[in-house]
Every structure is written in C-alpha cells, then in structure tokens.
C-alpha positions as CSV (number, residue, x, y, z in Angstrom):
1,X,-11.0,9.1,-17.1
2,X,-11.1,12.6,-15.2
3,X,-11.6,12.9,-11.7
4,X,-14.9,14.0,-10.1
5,X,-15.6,17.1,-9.1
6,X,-14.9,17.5,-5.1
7,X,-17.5,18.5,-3.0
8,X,-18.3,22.0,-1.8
9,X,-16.3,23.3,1.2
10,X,-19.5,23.8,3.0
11,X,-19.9,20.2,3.7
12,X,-16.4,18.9,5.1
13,X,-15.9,16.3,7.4
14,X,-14.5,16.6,10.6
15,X,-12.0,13.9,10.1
16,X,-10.6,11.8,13.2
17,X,-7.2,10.7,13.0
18,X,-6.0,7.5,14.8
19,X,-2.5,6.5,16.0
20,X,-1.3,3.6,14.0
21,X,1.7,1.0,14.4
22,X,3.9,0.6,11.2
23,X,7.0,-1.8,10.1
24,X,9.4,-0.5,7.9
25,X,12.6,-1.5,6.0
26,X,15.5,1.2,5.9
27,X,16.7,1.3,1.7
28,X,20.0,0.4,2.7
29,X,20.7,-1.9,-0.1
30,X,18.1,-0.4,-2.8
31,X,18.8,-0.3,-6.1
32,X,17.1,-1.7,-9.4
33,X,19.0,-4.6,-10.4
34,X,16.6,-6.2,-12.4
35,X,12.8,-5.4,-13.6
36,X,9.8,-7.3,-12.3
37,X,7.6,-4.3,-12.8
38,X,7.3,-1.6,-15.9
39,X,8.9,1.0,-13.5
40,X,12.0,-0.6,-12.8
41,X,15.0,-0.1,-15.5
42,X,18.1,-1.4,-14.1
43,X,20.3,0.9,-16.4
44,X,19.0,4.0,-15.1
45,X,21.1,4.9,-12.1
46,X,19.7,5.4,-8.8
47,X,20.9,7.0,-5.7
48,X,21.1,4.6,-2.8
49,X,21.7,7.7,0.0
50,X,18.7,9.7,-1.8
51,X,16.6,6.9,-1.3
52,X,17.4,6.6,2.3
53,X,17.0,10.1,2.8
54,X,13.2,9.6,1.3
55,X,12.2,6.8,3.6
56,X,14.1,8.6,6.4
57,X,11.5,11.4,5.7
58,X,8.4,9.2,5.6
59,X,9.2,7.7,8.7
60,X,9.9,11.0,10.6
61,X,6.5,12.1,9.1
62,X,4.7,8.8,10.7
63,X,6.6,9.4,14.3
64,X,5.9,13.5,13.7
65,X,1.8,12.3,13.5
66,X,1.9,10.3,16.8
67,X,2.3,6.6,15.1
68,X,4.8,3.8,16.3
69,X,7.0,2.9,14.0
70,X,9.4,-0.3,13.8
71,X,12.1,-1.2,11.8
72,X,13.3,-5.0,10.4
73,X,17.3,-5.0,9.6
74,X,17.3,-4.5,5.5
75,X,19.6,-7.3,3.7
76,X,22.6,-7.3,1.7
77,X,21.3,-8.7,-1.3
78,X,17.1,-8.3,-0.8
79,X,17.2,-4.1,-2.5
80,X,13.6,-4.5,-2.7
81,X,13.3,-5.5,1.0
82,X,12.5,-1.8,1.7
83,X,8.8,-2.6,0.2
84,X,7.4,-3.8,3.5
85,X,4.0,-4.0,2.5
86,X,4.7,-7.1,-0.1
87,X,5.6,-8.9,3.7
88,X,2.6,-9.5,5.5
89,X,-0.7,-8.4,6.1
90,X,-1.6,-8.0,10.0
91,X,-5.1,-7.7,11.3
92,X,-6.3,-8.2,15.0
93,X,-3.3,-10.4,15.9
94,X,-3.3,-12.5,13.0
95,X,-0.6,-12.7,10.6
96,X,-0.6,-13.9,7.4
97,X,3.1,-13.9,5.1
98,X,4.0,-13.5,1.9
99,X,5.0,-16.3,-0.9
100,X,6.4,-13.3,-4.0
101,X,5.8,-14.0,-6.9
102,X,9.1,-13.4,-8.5
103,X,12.6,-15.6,-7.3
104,X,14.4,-11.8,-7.0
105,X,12.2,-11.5,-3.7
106,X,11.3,-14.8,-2.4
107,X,14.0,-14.9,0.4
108,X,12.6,-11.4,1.9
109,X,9.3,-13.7,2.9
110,X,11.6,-15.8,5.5
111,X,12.9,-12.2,7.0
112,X,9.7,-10.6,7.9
113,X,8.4,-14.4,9.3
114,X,11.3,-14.1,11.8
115,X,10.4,-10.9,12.9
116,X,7.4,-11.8,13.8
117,X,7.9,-14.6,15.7
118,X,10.7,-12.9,17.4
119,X,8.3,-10.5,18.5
120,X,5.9,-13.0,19.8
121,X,3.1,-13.5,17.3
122,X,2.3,-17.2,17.4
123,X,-1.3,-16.6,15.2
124,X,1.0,-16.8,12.3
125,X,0.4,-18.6,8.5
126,X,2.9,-18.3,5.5
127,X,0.1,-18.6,2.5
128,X,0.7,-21.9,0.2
129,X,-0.2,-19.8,-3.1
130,X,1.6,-16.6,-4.7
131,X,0.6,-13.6,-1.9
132,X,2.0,-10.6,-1.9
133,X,0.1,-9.3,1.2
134,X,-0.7,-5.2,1.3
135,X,0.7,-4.9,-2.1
136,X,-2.7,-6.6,-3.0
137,X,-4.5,-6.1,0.0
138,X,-6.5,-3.7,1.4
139,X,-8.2,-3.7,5.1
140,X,-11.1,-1.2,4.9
141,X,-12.1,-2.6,9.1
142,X,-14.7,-4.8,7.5
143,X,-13.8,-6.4,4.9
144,X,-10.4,-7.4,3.3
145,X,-9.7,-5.7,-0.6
146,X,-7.8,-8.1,-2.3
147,X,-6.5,-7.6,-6.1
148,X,-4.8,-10.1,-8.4
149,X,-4.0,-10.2,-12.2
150,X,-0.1,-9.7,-11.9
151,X,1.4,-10.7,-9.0
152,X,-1.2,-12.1,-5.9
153,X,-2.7,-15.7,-7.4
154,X,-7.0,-15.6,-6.8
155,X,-6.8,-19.1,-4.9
156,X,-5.0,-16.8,-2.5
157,X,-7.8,-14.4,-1.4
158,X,-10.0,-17.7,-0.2
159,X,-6.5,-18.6,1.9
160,X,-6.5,-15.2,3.6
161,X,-9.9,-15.2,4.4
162,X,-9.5,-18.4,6.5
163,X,-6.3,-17.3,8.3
164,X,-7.1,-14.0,8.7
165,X,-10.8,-14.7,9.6
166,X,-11.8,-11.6,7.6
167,X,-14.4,-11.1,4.3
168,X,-12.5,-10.8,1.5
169,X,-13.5,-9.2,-2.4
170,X,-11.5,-9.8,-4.9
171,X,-10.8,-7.3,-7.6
172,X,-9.0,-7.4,-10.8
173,X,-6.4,-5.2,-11.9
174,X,-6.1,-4.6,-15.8
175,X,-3.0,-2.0,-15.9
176,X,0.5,-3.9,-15.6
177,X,1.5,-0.1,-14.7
178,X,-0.7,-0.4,-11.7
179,X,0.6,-4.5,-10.4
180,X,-0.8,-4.6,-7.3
181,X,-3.8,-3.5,-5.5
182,X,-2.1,-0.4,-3.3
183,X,-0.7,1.4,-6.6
184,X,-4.0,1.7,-7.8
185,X,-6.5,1.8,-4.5
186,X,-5.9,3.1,-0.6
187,X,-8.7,3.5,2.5
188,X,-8.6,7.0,3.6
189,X,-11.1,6.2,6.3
190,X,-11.7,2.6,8.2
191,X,-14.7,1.3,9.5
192,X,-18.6,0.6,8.9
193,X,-18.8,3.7,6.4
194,X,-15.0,3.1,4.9
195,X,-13.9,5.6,2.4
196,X,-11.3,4.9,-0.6
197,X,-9.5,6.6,-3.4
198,X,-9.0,4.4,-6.6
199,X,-8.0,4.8,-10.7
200,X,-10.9,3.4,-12.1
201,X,-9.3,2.2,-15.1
202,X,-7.0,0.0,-13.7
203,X,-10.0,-2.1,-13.0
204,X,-12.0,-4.7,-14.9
205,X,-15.7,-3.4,-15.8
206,X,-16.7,-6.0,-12.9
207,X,-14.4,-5.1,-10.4
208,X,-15.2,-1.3,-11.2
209,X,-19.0,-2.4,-10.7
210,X,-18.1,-3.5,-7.4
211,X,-16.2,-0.6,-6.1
212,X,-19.1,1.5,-7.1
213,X,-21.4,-0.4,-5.6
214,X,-19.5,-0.7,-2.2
215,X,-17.9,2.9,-2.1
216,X,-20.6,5.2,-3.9
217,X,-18.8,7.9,-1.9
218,X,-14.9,7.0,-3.3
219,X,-12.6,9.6,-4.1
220,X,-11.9,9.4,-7.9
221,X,-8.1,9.5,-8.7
222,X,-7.4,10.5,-12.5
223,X,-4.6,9.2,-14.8
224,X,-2.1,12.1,-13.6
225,X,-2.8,11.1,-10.1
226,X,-2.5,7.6,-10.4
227,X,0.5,7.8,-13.0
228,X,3.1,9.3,-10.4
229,X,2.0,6.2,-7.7
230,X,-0.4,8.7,-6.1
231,X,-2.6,6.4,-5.2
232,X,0.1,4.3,-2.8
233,X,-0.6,6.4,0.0
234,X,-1.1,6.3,3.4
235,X,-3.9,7.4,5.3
236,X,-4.9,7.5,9.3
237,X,-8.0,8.8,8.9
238,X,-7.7,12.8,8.8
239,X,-3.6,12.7,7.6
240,X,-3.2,11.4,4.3
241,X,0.8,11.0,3.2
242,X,1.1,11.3,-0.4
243,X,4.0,12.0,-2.9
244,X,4.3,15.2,-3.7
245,X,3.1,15.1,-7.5
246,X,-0.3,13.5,-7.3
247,X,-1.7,17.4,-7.0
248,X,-5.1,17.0,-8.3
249,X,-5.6,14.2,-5.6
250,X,-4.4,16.2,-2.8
251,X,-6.8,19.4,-3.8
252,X,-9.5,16.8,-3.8
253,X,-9.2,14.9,-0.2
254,X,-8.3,18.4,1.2
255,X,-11.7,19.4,0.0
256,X,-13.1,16.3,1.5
257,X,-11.6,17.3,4.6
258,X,-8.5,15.3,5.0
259,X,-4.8,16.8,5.9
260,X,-2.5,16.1,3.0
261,X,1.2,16.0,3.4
262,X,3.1,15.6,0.3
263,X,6.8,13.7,-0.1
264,X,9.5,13.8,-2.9
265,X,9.4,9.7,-3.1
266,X,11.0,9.2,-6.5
267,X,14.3,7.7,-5.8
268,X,11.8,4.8,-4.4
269,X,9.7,5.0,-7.4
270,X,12.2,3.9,-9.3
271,X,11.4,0.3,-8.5
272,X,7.6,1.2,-8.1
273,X,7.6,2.0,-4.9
274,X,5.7,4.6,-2.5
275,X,5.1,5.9,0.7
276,X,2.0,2.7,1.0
277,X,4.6,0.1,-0.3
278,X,7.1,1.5,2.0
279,X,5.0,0.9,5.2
280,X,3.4,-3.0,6.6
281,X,0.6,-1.8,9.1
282,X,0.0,-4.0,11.6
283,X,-4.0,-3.5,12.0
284,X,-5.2,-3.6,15.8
C-alpha cells in the first residue's frame, strides 16, 4: 500500500489550532518486563532515564503549544502505566474507564479511577467488558471510532456508547503489529468535517469500506509510516506531534497544511508506545 499523493500547495488549509487538556504518566518505572504486544522483548534492554527524558520532551512540547497538561503519580510495579491513553476515554464530562485486557495492567485501571474522582468527576462508569479506552478509541467531535480485534472486546463499543452518550463505529483491526485503534488511525482535525490519517491495511476490507466512505478526504499513511508507530500521533488541529521517523507522513500533512513537530520516542516504543499512547485527552 503506498501513500497518496498530497495535494498541491496551492490549496492549503488555514488550519486552526485549539488549546487542549491532557493527562499524563511520567515513565518512572518503565521497562519491558514481559510482552503483551509484538513490540515488546523483555531481553532487549531499555533505558528507564531515556525514556523519561522522551516523555519529558512531549510534555514540554504540549505546555510549549498552549495545552494544559496533568500528571497521575506513575507506580512501582505498573511500567506500562506511562500509556495513559489505555485509562479512560473523556468526552464532555463523561468518563468512561478501562478493564485491560491483559492481568500485567489490570491494576493501572483502579489508579486513573481515583484520579478522577479525586478531581471531582462524579459522571463516571468503569466498562463491564475488556476496554482499553483511546488505545481503541477515537473521538472525531461526532462520532466515537472504536477498534477491536486484539485487545478492546466489540460488546464494549455498544457500552461506551451508552455512558458516553456518543455514536460509536466499530472498526476491525487485522495487523497484531497495529493492537489497538490509535497505532494505526489518529483525527488531525475535529468536528462536522473531521479529518484522519490511517494504514489502510491494518483494516478489514469492511472496516476499510467504511473509513472511505466516512473520510473520503483521509490522509493515507503507508507501511514506513505506520511501521515506526507514526500513526500514534497527536493532533490539535493545525500542530500535529509525531515521532520523528514517520517522514513520508509529516511531508504529507505539511502539504495539507498542518504544523508537524517530530520527537525521538523510541525508548517508549519499545513497549509499543507513542506520543498518542502517551497522552489521555480529556475532550471538552
């Protein structure tokens, strides 16, 4: 699958960023202890202070860009924990947790279901099926993307429509490369006349129908792209934060009109991770 040609320069968008409010885990106890993905290899080493200095970076970027930014105190024992996007999935006051899939994770659900009530959100559901919230969710400001296939169970789409109160689609993922939704899909633009970027072939035919059919106008990621977790971005509307590899992407949202700033995330990728599975947005 190669990407599609960009379009000219003489039709760029004047793109319109907006501020956003983020939660975010510091790395303190990352590492790759064991391997619930294909990216994770617990007997490569990785480099706890590296990884902090990566997500230090990201965060700087957000604050840098005008967005608030909080923090949850990371875990002695939870090194995934620093994936705050797998926690909950926050649109127009409503909250909905996470139930992980996999036992290494499960107690990081409890953690982020704290905060939140410490912080005074009483519109607040932990799901009764397998949810791993933005990891397989995508809010586009009209309708809720939600993939499954690996980790987030289907029955779980129909529960987050009726806490969240939102329209969900449900897409599946093919690719156990690409195990949840925001490896392989991101919204570069909210609202009536949303805007993605996706891999098509870590799709089904059907859900790859569907994306068509909703996003004529999607920016086409290509294997390169997708294969260095380019697609796990982060977008607010005119900035996009991507790592630094996913080049091809970059030329093609700069010629769409979009800002790209690029960061070295691959101590974090070591576990799968990116600057999208680094950050929980909490959707006003």
């Amino acid at each position: 699958m190669t990407a599609t040609a960009a379009r000219p320069a003489d039709t760029l968008v004047a793109r319109q960023a907006t501020t956003r409010h983020f939660l975010m885990c510091p790395p303190e106890y990352f590492t790759v202890e064991y391997a619930i993905n294909p990216w994770m290899n617990p007997d490569q080493p990785v480099d706890t202070a590296l990884a902090m200095a990566q997500w230090q970076e990201l965060k700087d970027t957000y604050v840098r860009l005008g967005h608030a930014v909080d923090t949850i105190e990371p875990q002695p024992g939870l090194p995934d924990m620093v994936f705050a996007a797998n926690s909950g999935t926050v649109i127009e006051g409503r909250v909905l947790g996470s139930k992980f899939r996999a036992p290494e994770r499960a107690a990081e659900a409890e953690h982020f279901r704290r905060w939140f009530v410490t912080r005074g959100h009483r519109d607040l559901v932990m799901p009764t099926r397998i949810n791993e919230a933005e990891g397989d969710f995508a809010w586009t400001g009209e309708v809720l993307l939600a993939g499954t296939g690996f980790r987030t169970d289907p029955a779980a789409h129909a529960e987050a429509q009726e806490a969240l109160g939102v329209p969900v689609v449900s897409l599946n993922l093919v690719d156990a490369r690409y195990y949840h939704l925001d490896t392989a899909l991101f919204v570069l633009d909210k609202g009536p006349n949303a805007q993605i970027a996706y891999y098509p072939d870590a799709f089904s035919a059907g859900s790859r129908r569907v994306l068509a059919r909703m996003f004529p106008d999607a920016v086409i990621a290509d294997e390169a792209d997708a294969s260095c977790l380019g697609l796990n971005g982060v977008s607010d509307g005119h900035h996009v934060v991507l790592p630094a590899e996913a080049t091809g992407l970059a030329k093609q949202l700069e010629d769409r009109g979009y800002e790209v700033i690029g960061l070295d995330i691959s101590e974090l990728r070591k576990s799968g991770g990116g600057p999208k599975c680094c950050t929980m947005e909490l959707h006003a």
